[in-house]
N, C-alpha and C positions, 0 to 999 in steps of 0.2 A: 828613872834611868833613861838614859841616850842610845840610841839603836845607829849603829858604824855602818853602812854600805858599802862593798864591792861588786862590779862587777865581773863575773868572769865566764868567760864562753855563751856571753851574749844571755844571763840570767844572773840574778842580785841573790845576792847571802849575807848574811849578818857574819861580820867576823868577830865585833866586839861591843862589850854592851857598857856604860858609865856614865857616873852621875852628869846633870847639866849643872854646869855652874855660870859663867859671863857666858857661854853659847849659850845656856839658853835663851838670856835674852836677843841675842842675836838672833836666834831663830824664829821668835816672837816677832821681830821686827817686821817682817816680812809674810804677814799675814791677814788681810781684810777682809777674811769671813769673818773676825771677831767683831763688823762694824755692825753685824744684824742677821735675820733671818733674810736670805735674797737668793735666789737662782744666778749660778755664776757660770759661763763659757769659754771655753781656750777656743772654739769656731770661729771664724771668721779674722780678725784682726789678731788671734793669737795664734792661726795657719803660717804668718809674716812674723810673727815675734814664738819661733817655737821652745826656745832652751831655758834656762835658769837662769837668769841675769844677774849682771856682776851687779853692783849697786848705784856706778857710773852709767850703768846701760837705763837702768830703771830710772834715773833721773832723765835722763835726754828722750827717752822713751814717752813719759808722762808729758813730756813739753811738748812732744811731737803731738799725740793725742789731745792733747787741751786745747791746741791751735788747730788740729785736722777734724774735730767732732764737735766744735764749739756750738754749731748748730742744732747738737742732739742732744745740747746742755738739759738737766732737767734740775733747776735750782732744790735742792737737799741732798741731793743724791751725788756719790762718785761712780760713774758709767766707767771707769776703769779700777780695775784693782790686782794687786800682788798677793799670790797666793804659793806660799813657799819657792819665791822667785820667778814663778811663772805668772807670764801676763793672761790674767782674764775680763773679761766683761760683763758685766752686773746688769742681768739681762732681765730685773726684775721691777724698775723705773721703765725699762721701756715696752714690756710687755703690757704695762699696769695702764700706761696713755694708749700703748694704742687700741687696748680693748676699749679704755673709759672712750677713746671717740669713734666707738662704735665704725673702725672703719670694713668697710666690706672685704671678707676676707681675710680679716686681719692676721688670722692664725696662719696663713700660707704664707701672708706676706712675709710675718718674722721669720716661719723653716726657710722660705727661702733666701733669705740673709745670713740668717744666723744658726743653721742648722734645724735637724727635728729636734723635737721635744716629745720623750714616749709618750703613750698612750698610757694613761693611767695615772702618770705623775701631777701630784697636788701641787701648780707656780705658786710661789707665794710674791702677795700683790700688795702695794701701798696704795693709798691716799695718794694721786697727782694732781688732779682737777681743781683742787681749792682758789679762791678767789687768791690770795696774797701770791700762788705759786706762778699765776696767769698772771701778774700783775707787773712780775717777773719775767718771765716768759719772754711774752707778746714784745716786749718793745727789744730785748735781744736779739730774740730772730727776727725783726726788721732788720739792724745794725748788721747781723749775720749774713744773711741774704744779702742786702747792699754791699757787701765784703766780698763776698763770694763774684757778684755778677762783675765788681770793679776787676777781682785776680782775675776773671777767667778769659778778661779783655790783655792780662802780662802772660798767661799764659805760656804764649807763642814765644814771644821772646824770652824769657825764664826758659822752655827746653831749647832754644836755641844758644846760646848762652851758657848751660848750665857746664856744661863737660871743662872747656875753659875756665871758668870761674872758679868752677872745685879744683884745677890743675893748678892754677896761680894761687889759691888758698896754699895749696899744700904743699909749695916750694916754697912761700911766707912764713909757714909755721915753721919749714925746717932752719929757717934763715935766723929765728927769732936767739936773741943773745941772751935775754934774763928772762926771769921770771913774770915780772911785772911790765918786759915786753909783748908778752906771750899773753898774760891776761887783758891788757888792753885791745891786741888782737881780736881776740873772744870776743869781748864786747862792744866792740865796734864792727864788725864782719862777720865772723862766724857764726857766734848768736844768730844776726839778726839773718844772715842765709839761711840758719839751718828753720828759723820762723818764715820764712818766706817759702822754701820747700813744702813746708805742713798744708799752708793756707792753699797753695799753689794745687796740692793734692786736695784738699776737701775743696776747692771750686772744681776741678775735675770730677770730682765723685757727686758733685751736685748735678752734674749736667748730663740732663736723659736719665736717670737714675727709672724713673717708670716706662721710657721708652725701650730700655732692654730687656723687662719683662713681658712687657705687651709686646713684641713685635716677637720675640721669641713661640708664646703662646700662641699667639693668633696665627702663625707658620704650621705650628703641630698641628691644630683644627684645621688649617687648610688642606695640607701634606702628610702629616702623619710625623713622626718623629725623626722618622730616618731622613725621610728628604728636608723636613723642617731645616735639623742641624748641619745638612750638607749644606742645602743653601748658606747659611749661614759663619760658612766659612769664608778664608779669604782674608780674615782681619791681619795675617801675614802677606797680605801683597807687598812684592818690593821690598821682603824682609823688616817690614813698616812696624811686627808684634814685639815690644820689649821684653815681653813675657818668655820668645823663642830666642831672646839675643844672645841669652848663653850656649846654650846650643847650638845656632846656630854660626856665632864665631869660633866656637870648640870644629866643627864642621869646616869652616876657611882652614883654620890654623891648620889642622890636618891635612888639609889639600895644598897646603903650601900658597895659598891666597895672601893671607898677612902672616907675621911676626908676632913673638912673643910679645913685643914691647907695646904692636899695634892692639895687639888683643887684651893687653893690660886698661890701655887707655880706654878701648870700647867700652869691654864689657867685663874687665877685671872687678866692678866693686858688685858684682851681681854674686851671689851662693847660697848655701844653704844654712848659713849663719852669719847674715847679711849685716843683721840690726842689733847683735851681740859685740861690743866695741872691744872686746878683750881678743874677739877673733880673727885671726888672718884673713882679709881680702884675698878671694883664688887671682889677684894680680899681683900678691906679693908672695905666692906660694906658689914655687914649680912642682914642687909633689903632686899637690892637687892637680895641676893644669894634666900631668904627666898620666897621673890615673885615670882621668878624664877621656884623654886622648888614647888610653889602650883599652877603654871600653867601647870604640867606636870602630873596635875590629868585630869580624865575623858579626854585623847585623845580619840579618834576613832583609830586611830592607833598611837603607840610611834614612836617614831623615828628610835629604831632598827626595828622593823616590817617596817617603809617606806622602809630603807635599804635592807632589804631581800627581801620585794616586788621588789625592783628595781634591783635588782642582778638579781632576773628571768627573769625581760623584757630584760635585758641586754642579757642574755646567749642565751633566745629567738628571740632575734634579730640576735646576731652571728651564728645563726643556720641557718638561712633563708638567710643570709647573704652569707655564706657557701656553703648553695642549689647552688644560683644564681652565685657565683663567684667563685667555686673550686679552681680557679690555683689562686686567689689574697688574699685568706684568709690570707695565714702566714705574705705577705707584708702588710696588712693593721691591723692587728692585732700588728705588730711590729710598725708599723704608730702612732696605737691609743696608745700604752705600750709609747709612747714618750711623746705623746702630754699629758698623762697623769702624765708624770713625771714633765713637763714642767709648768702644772699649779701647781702640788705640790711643786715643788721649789719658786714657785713665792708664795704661800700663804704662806707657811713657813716661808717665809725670809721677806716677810709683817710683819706677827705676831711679829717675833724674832724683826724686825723693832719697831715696836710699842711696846717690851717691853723696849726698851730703854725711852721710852716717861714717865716708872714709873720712871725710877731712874733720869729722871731727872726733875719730878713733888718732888720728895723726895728730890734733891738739893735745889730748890726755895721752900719749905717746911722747910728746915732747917734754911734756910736763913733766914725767917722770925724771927726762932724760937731765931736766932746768933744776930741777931740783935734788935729786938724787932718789928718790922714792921708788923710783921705778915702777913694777907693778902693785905697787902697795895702793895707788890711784886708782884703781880700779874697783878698788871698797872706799871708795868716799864718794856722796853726794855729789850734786853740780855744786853747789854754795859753798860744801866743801872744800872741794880741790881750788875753786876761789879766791876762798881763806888763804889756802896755802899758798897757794904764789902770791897770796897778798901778804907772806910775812906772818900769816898766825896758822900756825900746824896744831893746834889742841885737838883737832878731831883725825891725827893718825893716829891717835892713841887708842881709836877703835878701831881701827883695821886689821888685829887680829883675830879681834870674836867674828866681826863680818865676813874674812879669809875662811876662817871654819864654819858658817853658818851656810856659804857658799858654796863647798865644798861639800858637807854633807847633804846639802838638798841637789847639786847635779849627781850624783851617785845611786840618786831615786828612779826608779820605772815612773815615767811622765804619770801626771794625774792624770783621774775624770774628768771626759768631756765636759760634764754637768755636774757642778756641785750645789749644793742646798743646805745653809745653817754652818756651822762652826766647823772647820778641817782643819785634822794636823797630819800633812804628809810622812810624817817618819811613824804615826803609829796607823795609819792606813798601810802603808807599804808595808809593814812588819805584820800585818791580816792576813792570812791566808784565803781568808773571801773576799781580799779586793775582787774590786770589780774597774773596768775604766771605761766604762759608759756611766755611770751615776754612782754620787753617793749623796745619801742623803740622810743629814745629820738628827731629822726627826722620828729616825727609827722606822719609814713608812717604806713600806713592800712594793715596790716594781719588779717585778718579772721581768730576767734580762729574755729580751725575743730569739724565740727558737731561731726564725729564719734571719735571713742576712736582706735589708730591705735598706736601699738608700735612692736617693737624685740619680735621675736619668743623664749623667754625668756627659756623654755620648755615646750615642747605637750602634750595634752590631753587637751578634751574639760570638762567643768565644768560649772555647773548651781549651783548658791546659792544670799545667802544673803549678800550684801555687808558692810562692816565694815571700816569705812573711820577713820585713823588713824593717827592724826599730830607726836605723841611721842612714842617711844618704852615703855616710862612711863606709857603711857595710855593700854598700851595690854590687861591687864586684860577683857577689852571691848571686845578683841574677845572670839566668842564664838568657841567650837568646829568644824569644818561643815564650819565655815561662809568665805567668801572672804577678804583678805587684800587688802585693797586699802590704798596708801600710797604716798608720795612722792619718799621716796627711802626707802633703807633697807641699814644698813652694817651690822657688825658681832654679833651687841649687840640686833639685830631681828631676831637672827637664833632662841634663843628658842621660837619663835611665831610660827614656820614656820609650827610644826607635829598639829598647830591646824587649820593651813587655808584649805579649800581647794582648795586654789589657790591667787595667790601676783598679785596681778596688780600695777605697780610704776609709775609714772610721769616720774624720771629718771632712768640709765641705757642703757646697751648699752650689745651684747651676752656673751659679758669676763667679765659681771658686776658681782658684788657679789651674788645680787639676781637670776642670770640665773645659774649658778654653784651652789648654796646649792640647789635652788627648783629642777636644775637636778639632782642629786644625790639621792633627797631625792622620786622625780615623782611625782613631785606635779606642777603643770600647772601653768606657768607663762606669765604674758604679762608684757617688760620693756619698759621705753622710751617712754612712749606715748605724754609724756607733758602737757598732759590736763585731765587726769583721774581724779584728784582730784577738779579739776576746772567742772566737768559736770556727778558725780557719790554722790550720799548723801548717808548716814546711813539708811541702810535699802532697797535701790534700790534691785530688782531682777535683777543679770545679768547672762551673758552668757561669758564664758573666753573660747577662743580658743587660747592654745598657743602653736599652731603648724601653725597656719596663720597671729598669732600676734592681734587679736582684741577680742575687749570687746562690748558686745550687751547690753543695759539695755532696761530688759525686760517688768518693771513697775517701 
């Protein structure tokens, strides 16, 4: 039998139960826990890809991945996978190397990547190290690296560059007359941009990648955590963080600084369903812009007042900082002037990254329009839709079971953080002992943790009311004053952020999205805890320290 999903008042029920016939293999489709025993993560990389994807999104998704992690390639293994439409990572090749090379610390290194890993839980580990796999290896990531240090020299000009080039893309695509205008386009342009964005971001994300950790750490040992992370702000000087561009052009618009049309162009391809190509850009959606812009009343404080607040803790930290370490100021002032340029190139070239994801939600948009299909393109592959504008349509004749294979897995309460061995979303959801910190498929006992314990996201301690949040859709529910509790955040929760006083997330990890705008902005966060949302309700009184990483619920 087939388990039907509604939502209603913000909790799922079964309205209707029936056999699988062609859905089921549609729902199969979309599965890669059945490739083995492996530990799987929606953390990290899937904070940026958080919804169900259409089938068109999981195709451009994977290309983007294959070219942006080429370097973390581990020959057997798929380091990405689709797990009832949701993107995860197969955290079980990379755990496996970096224990085999014994590197120092290794365990901290992955939490702090890719999230914790409870205490208690059995990883399960392959065979990496073998001669044929090195043999592999080794002369890739030469080629990688050599790739990487060539992009990271286009860099500059690719984010200069980029806004233009996607703006002329996507007056081209609407220009396009046929079908086989339109796919020639593709592959001669857009392809090859939307391949040059990927690469563009993993040379970004190569560079400094341990000096963010070290300079971070060796601030706390200096300072202490509070002054650590003040210093350490600032990565919005001059409006420079792409990570606050929504925000903070939602903030001009409002003050009557630019235009709708202006704020389209900036920072329209930025939200909270950024990398899902079936979803409206908030540059072509006034409702959005409109909701946006009536949660920016009655702050307690705006967002430039958080900013200027945090400017003095900052200058007051480097003062005290100064006191106690005369002869080290200039070198670690030059330290931080790095590590701060280091995560501005990386959000940047995110951003620029994700604005390639409009122009080519506007390709498979046209497509529809070239051929008549309309949204019927959104369940077919890249090679697919191809096909079709190449004249051979035999694969819409599967865009019905994939329409319904899509639909019943978004109607799902998101999975587990962590999974382990074989899942199937519609009879996990239909449990009444889900859990959505771990499942695990070998029947083995972790004890979900009493306390609420995550990343020291940023400090200060904070007492309020909690506000437990599935969708950025849903914000309006918070109140001024009150706590975000949430699963995770990306960019399309920053304009939440100048009303919390304080983000507690399920995932996340210190270089998360969440831990970088709450520090900027000194607003107290706890990430990663795994279970926040599993043992905090609407309404709890809690206590957030996030300078020790925990949450107290008070009543």
């Amino acid at each position: 039998m087939d388990v039907e999903w509604v939502r209603r008042a913000g909790r799922f029920a079964i309205v209707q139960a029936r056999p699988i016939t062609v859905l089921g293999a549609a729902l199969g489709e979309w599965n890669d826990t059945a490739k083995g025993e492996y530990l799987w993560t929606c953390g990290n990389l899937g904070e940026a890809i958080p919804d169900v994807m259409t089938p068109i999104t999981w195709s451009f998704v994977k290309l983007f991945i294959h070219e942006a992690m080429s370097a973390s390639a581990i020959p057997g293994f798929d380091l990405v996978g689709n797990i009832g439409g949701r993107f995860y990572l197969n955290l079980t090749p990379i755990y496996s190397m970096v224990k085999a090379l014994h590197v120092k610390g290794w365990a901290s290194t992955v939490a702090n990547v890719f999230g914790r890993i409870p205490e208690g839980l059995d990883v399960p580990t392959v065979k990496v190290l073998d001669w044929p796999t090195l043999k592999r290896m080794v002369p890739g990531a030469i080629r990688v690296r050599r790739r990487a240090r060539a992009n990271l020299v286009q860099m500059r000009p690719f984010l200069a560059e980029s806004r233009g080039r996607c703006a002329d893309l996507r007056a081209r695509i609407a220009a396009t007359g046929t079908p086989a205008e339109l796919a020639a386009l593709y592959r001669e342009e857009i392809g090859p941009l939307f391949v040059t964005a990927a690469r563009m971001l993993e040379a970004a994300g190569r560079q400094g990648g341990g000096t963010l950790l070290y300079t971070r750490e060796r601030l706390r040992k200096l300072m202490g955590s509070t002054d650590a992370e003040a210093m350490l702000t600032g990565v919005n000087a001059d409006g420079g963080l792409a990570s606050l561009g929504l925000l903070v052009g939602l903030t001009r618009l409002a003050r009557g600084e630019i235009g709708r049309d202006e704020f389209a162009r900036e920072y329209g391809h930025r939200g909270p369903h950024e990398c899902e190509l079936s979803a409206p850009r908030p540059g072509e959606d006034p409702g959005w812009i409109d909701a946006q812009l009536a949660g920016l009343h009655d702050l307690q404080l705006s967002a430039d007042a958080l900013l200027a607040r945090q400017r003095q803790a900052r200058d007051a930290a480097w003062q005290r900082f100064a006191a106690r370490y005369p002869r080290r100021e200039a070198a670690m002032r030059e330290q931080v002037r790095r590590w701060n340029g280091i995560v501005r190139d990386r959000e940047a070239t995110r951003s620029e990254s994700v604005r390639t994801f409009w122009v080519v939600r506007e390709f498979v948009l046209r497509a529809g329009e070239l051929t008549g299909r309309g949204d019927d393109l959104w369940h077919l592959y890249l090679e697919e839709l191809l096909d079709v504008l190449d004249g051979k349509p035999a694969a819409l004749a599967r865009v019905p079971a994939r329409r319904a294979a899509y639909e019943r897995y978004a109607a799902l309460p998101p999975y587990p953080r962590l999974i382990v061995g074989r899942f199937d979303p519609v009879r996990w959801a239909a449990s009444p002992d889900r859990r959505t910190d771990l499942y695990d498929a070998r029947g083995a006992t972790v004890p979900v943790e009493e306390g609420i314990t995550g990343f020291p996201g940023a400090p200060g301690v904070v007492e309020g009311t909690a506000r437990v949040i599935a969708r950025p859709e849903d914000g309006a529910r918070l109140r001024s004053g009150e706590i975000l509790v949430t699963t995770l955040t990306n960019v399309g929760w920053t304009p939440l952020f100048p009303r919390a006083a304080a983000v507690v997330t399920d995932l996340g990890a210190p270089l998360s999205h969440a831990s970088i705008v709450a520090r900027e902005l000194g607003i107290p966060a706890v990430v990663g805890t795994g279970n926040a949302t599993m043992l905090i309700h609407d309404g709890d009184r809690l206590r957030v320290d996030g300078e020790r990483g925990t949450v107290e619920v008070l009543q």
